[in-house]
N, C-alpha and C positions, 0 to 999 in steps of 0.2 A: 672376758673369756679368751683363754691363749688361741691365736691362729685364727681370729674372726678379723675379717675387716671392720673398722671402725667406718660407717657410711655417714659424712657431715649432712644435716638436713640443708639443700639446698644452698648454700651460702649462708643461711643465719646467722649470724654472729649474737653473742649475749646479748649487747644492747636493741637489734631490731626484732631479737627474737621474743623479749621481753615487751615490745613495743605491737609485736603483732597479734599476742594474747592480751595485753591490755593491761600486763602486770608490769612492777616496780622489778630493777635491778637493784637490790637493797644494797649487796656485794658485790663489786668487781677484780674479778681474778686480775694472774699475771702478766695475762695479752692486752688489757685496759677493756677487756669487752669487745674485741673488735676482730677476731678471728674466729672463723667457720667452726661453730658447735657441733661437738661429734653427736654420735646416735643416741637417739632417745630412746631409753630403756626403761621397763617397771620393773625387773628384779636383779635384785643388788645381786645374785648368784652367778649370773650372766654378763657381766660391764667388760666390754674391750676395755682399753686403756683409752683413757680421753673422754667418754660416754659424758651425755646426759640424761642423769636420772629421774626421773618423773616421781615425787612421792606423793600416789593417789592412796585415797581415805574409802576404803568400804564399813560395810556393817558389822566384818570379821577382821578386820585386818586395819592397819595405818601404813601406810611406807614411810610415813616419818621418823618411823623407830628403827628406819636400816639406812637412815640417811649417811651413819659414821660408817658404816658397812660398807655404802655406795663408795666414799672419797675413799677408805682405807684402798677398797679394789681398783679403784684410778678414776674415780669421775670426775670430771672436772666443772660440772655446771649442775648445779640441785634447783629443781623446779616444787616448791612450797607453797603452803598455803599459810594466812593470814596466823592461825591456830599453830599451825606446824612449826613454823617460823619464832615464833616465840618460846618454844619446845625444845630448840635444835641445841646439839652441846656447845660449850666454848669450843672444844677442837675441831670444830665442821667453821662454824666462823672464821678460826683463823687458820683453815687448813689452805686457805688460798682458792679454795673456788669460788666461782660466780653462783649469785645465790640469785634467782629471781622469784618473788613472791606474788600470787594472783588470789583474788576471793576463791577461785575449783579449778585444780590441779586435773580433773579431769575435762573439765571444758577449754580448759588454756591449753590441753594434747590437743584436742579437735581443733581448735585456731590454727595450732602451728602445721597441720596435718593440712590443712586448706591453703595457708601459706604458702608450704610447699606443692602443692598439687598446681597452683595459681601460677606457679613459675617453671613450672615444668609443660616442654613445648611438645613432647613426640607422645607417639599412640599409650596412651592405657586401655585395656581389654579387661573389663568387667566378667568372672564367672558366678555363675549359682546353679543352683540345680536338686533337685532329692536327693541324688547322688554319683558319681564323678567329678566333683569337686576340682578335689585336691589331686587325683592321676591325672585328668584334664592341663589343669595348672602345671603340674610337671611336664608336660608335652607339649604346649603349645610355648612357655621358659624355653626349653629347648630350641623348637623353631623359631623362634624370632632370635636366639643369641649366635643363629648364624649372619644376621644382619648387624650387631652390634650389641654392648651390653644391656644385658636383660633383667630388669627388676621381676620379683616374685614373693608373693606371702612366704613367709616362713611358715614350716608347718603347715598348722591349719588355722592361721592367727584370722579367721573370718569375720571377727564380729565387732563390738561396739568400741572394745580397745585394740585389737588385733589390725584390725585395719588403716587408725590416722598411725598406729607405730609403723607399719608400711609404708603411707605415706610420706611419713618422715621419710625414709630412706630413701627418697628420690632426690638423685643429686647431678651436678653436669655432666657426669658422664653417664650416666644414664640415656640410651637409645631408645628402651619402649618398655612398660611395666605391665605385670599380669598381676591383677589383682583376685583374691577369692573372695564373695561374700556371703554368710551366714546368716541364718534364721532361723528362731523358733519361735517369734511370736511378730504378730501381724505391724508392720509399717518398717520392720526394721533393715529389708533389703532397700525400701525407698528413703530411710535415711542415710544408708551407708551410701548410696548412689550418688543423693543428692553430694557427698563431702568428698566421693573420690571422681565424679564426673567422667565418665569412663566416656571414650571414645568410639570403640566397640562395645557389645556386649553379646555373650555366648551363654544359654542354657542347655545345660547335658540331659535334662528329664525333670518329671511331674511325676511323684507318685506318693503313696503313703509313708508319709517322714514327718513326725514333729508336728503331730494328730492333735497330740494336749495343747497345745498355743495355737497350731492354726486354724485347726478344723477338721473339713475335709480336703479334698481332694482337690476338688476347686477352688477352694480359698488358698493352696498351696501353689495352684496356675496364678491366681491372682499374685496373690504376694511376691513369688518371684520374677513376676512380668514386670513387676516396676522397675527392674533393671532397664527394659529395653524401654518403659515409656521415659527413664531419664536421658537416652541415647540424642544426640544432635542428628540433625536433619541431613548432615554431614556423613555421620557414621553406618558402622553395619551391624545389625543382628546376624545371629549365628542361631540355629538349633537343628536337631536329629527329626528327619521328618516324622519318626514317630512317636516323636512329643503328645502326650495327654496333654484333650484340653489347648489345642495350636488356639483358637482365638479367645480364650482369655487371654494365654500368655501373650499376644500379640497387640492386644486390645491398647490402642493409642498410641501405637509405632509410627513414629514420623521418619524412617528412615530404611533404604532397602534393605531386605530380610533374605540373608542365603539360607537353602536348607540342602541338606547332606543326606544320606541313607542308602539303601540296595536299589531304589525303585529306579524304572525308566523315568527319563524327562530332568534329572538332575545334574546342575552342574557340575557337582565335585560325589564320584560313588564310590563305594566298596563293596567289595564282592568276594567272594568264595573264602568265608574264612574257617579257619581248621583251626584245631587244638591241638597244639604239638606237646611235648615236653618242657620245651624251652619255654613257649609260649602261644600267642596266637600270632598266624598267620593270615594273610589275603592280598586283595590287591585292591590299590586304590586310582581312579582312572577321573579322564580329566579333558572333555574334548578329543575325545581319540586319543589321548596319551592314557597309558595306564603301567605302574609298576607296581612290581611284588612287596610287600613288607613282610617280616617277622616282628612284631613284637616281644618284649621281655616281661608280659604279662599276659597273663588268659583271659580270655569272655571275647565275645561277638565284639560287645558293648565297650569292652577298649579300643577292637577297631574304629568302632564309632567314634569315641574320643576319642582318638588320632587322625581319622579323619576330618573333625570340624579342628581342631587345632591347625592342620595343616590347610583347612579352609579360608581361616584366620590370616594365615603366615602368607596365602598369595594372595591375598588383598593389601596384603604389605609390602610385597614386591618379590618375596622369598620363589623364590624355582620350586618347582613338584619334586625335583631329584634331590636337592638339599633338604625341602622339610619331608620328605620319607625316609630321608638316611637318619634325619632329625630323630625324630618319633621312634624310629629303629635301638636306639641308643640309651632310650633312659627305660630305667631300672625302674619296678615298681617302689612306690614309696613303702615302709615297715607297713606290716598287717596287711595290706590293699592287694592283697591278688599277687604276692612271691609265692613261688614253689621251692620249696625245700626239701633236701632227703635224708631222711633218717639214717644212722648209723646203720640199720639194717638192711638198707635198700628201697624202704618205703618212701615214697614219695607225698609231702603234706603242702597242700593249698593253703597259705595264711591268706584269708578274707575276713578279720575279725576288727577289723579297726571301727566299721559302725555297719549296721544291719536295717532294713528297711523289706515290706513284701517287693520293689521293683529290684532290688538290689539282692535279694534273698534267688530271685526265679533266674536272674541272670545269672549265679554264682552257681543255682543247681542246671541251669544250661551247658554250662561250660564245664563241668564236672565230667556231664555227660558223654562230652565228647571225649574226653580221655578217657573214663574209665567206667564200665558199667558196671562193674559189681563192688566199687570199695564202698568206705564205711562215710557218710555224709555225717556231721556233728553240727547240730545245729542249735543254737543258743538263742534265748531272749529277743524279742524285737520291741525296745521300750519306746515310747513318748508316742504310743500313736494310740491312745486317748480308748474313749470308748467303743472301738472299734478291735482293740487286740485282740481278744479273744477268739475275734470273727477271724481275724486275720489268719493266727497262728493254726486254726484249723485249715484254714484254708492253703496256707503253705504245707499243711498234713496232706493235703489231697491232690498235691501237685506231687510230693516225695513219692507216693504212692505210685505214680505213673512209673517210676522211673525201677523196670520190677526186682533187678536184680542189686543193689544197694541195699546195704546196712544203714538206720534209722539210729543216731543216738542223738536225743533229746536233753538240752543241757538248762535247768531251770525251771521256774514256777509256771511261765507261760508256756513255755518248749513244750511240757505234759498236753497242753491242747494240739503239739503238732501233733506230737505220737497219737493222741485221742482222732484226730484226722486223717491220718495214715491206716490206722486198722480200720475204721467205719469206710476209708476208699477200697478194702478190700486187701493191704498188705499184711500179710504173714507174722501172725505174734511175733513168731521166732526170729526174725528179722529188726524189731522193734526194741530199743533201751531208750526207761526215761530218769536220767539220774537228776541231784540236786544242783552240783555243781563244775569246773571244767575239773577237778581232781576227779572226782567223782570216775568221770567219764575216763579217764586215763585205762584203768583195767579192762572196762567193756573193750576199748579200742584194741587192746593188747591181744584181747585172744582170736579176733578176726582180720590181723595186718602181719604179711609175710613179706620178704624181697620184691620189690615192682606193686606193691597195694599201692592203693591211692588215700589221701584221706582230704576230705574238706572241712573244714574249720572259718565256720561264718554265724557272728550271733556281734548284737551289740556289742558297745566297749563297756560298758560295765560286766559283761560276762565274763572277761580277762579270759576267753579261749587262749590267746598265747599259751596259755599256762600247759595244756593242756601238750603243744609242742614240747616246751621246755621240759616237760617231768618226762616224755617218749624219746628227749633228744641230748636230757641230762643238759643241755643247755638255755643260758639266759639270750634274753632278747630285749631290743630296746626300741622302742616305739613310739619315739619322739620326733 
């Protein structure tokens, strides 16, 4: 991929990197095996120059069959399996790469991903959470890359593969890495732990997210508390004092536990936050030290996340004035809470990148403060099991409060918000529940002048974006 850093996995070279998954070097390129393998990659779309490519086997797919793809684009080292191997054309044989062959291309990722994790000396910070993720991840990147360079997920690469390819990218010059970890079914934050061994570890929230795999409520404390029970005895927990569910999630913590929030008696606070334009504002204080921040993004709740990030950052050594300048500086990530403005003057909140009810009441929080009478669009909240239905009424009955907003309901469940909004008492005429974000495009139209507001928050399979783009005649990219 033009203008990427090629990141060597830790000094590997072919021959030990083949040695530390357990597999054969069948082929030795043109260095003999013995120079630092670039980044491990699974899509031939994406290869810097140098890369090694990983060809993993699922149920729908082969990477075997983009192995000539991988070298044509510049890879220099193919990681195959037993099957694949015997598959591969004569022009990948003789094209001069190292070919190393293992019985699963996807458990010789997870080797090399521990490999490197094994040899890497400074802080990893472990995140999870319902939701602040990945804003979290971008703001605590920030402050720590005032101390030196700062590894970080890509994306939202959180989960089963997303993760050892992070790891892979830990390399010597690397000073501290933030990693994010994902979940929607039960053990799978206490496997990723186990294999990135975080030194810190930080949750943003407990709420209803990813209902069909885990459960309830508690089984979502549960699950992502195994972050902090893999923490050393050494390290620190991180979380928002008003965490749902604080002793599950803390339940066999061997290591001190900071907590952040507005309340008296805390180390590290935030306070007085506002809702500007730009974004949200407050002030974060610390022993009698306290400064202002702005953030480049809305909600209380990114205060929050900025404040445990910057909680993180002085446990590292970082100054309150660097990581507030820190935190000040980054950009929300696409969909997560930018505000953008319409050709006409209207100003649109993208919050559509994933939707959850904690994530839902915080976005119509924040709304609030800027603007009492625009139009809220609220889309789908999937994967939370036998409970949505409860749910999305029940997000009907919060909208409700809020008396001067416009209600448009985008999808098969959204119909329960609106069905929750009129039973709390809100005004038909107020009320749209269409099929989809086209759909909703006209509704929006005939109630947004110069200075409206509009909020746009529904799962990502509801493709809200869309909904910006046909209002803004422009495309948007959300990778």
């Amino acid at each position: 991929m033009a203008g990427r850093r090629n990141m060597p996995m830790m000094g590997l070279t072919a021959r030990s990197a083949a040695a530390a998954c357990g597999g054969r070097l069948v082929h030795v390129g043109v260095d003999g095996g013995e120079a630092p393998l670039g980044e491990v990659n699974i899509d031939s779309r994406t290869l810097p120059l140098g890369a090694t490519f990983v060809c993993l086997r699922g149920p729908r797919f082969d990477g075997h069959d983009f192995a000539a793809q991988a070298v044509e684009a510049g890879a220099t080292t193919l990681l195959v399996d037993e099957r694949g191997l015997q598959a591969l054309p004569s022009g990948v044989r003789e094209s001069g790469a190292h070919i190393i062959c293992v019985s699963d291309t996807e458990q010789a990722l997870v080797a090399w991903a521990r490999a490197c994790r094994a040899r890497f000396q400074g802080p990893l910070v472990g995140i999870t959470g319902s939701c602040g993720k990945t804003t979290t991840k971008e703001l605590l990147a920030a402050v720590l890359t005032t101390i030196g360079p700062t590894l970080k997920t890509r994306g939202n690469q959180n989960n089963q593969l997303g993760v050892p390819l992070t790891l892979c990218r830990l390399d010597e010059g690397v000073r501290a890495a933030v990693v994010e970890l994902g979940t929607n079914s039960p053990g799978e934050i206490a496997y990723l732990s186990a294999m990135a061994e975080p030194t810190f570890g930080l949750i943003t929230a407990i709420g209803a997210a990813h209902l069909e795999g885990l459960g309830t409520v508690a089984d979502v404390a549960l699950e992502k508390g195994a972050l902090f029970r893999h923490l050393p005895s050494s390290g620190r927990a991180f979380l928002p004092e008003s965490i749902a569910f604080p002793e599950l999630v803390t339940r066999g913590l061997k290591c001190p536990l900071v907590v952040v929030g507005e309340g008296p008696g805390l180390g590290l606070r935030y306070s007085a936050p506002r809702e500007t334009v730009s974004g949200v504002s407050g002030i974060v204080g610390l022993d009698g030290a306290a400064l202002p921040t702005t953030l480049r993004m809305s909600g209380a709740h990114n205060l929050q996340n900025a404040t445990l990030a910057i909680a993180v950052g002085l446990e590292l050594g970082v100054s309150l004035k660097d990581a507030v300048s820190a935190v000040a500086s980054v950009a929300p990530a696409a969909l997560r809470g930018e505000v953008r403005t319409l050709p006409g003057g209207a100003h649109v909140v993208l919050d559509c990148y994933n939707a959850n009810p904690e994530s839902m009441r915080a976005a119509l929080r924040a709304f609030e403060q800027v603007s009492r009478s625009g139009v809220v669009v609220l889309g789908d909240m999937l994967e939370l099991g036998s409970g949505a239905l409860e749910a999305h009424l029940e997000l009907g009955r919060v909208v409700a409060l809020m008396p001067d907003v416009r209600l448009v309901a985008v999808g098969p469940l959204s119909r329960r918000i609106a069905d929750g909004a009129a039973a709390a008492g809100m005004s038909a005429s107020r009320i749209s529940a269409v099929s989809d974000a086209r759909a909703a495009v006209p509704v929006i139209q005939e109630h947004v002048e110069q200075g409206s507001w509009i909020l746009l928050k529904g799962s990502r399979g509801m493709r809200l974006e869309q909904v910006y783009e046909q209002l803004s005649n422009r495309s948007i990219s959300h990778e």
